[in-house]
C-alpha positions in Angstrom: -48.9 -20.5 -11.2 -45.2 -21.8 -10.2 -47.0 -23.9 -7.5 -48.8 -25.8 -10.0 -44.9 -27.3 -10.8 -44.9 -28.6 -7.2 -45.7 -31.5 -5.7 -47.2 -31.6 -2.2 -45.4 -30.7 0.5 -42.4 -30.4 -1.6 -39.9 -26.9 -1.9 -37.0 -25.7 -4.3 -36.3 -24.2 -7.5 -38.0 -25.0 -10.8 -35.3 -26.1 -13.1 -36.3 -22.6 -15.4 -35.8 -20.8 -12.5 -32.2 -22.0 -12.2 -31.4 -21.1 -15.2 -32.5 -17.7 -16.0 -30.4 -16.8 -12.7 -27.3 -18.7 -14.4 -28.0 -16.7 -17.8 -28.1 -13.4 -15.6 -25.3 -14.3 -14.0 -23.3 -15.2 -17.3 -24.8 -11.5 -19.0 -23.1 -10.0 -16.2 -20.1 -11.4 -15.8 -19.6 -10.7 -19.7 -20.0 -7.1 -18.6 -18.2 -7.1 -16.0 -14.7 -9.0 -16.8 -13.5 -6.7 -19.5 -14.2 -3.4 -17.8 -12.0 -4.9 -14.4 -9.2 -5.6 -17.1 -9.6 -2.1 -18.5 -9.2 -0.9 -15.1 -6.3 -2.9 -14.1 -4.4 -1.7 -17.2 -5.6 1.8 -16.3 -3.8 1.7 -12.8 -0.2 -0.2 -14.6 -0.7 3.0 -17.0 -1.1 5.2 -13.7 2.2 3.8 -11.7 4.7 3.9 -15.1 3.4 7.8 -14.9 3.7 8.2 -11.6 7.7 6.8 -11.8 8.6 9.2 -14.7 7.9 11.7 -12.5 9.7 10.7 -9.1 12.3 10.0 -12.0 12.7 13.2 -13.3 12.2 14.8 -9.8 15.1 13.0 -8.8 17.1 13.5 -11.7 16.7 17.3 -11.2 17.9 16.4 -7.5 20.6 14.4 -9.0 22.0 17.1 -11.6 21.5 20.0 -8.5 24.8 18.3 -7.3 26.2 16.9 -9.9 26.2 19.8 -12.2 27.6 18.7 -15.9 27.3 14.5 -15.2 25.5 12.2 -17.2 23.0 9.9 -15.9 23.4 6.4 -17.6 20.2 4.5 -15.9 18.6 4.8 -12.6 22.0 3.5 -10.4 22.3 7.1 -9.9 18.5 8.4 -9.1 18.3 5.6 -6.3 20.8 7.7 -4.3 18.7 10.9 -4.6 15.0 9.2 -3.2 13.8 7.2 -6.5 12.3 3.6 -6.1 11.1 2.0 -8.9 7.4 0.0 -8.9 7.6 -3.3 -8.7 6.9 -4.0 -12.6 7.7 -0.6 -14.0 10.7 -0.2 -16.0 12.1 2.9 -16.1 15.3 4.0 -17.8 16.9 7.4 -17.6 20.0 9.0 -19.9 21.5 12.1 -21.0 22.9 15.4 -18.9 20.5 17.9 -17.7 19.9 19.8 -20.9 19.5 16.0 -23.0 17.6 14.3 -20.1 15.2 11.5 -21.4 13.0 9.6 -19.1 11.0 6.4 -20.4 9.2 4.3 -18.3 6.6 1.6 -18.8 4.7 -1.0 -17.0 5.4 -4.7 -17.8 1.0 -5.1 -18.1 0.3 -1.3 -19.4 0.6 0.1 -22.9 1.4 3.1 -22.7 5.0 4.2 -22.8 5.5 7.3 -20.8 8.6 9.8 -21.6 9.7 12.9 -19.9 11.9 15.5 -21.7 15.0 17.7 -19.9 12.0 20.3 -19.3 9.8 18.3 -17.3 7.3 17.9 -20.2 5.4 14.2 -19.8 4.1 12.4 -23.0 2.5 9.5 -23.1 
């Protein structure tokens, strides 16, 4: 049947041909480009969690020390092993029985904070 559309000799695509491939390819890329932005959020989401908790490890390190201090920011978990992701921002205060840990990632949405007891809500 499609070689009726032909002339002699002659090869290629029929012009319907082309685009029911460009229409498939449309339909999935619809598909496709939210889900890869959910995911990218997913993994922002996953690195703010993951500093609150080399946060608070390192605050516990910090206050092991430094018993009765405050911790005004993370100036003072640096020196005890805590490197912040490259667009997380994390933000530490209190003494060891008032410790609040926040951190966030510039892309994500969820803001994660971590009590003086080590307990991690998003």
């Amino acid at each position: 049947m499609i070689s009726a559309f032909y002339k002699r000799g002659q090869k290629g695509f029929t012009l319907i041909e082309l685009m029911i491939v460009i229409a498939i390819i449309g339909i999935l890329a619809a598909i496709a480009i939210p889900q890869f932005t959910a995911y990218k959020k997913r993994g922002y989401n996953a690195s703010a969690k993951a500093d609150a908790k080399n946060a608070y490890t390192a605050a516990q390190a910090y206050f092991t020390e430094n018993a009765g201090q405050t911790i005004a920011g993370t100036a003072n978990l640096a020196t005890k092993g805590f490197n912040a992701t490259t667009g997380v921002v994390t933000t530490a205060t209190g003494t060891q029985d008032t410790l609040v840990i926040e951190s966030k990632a510039t892309d994500g949405d969820i803001t994660y904070k971590v009590t003086n007891l080590g307990a991690i809500t998003p």
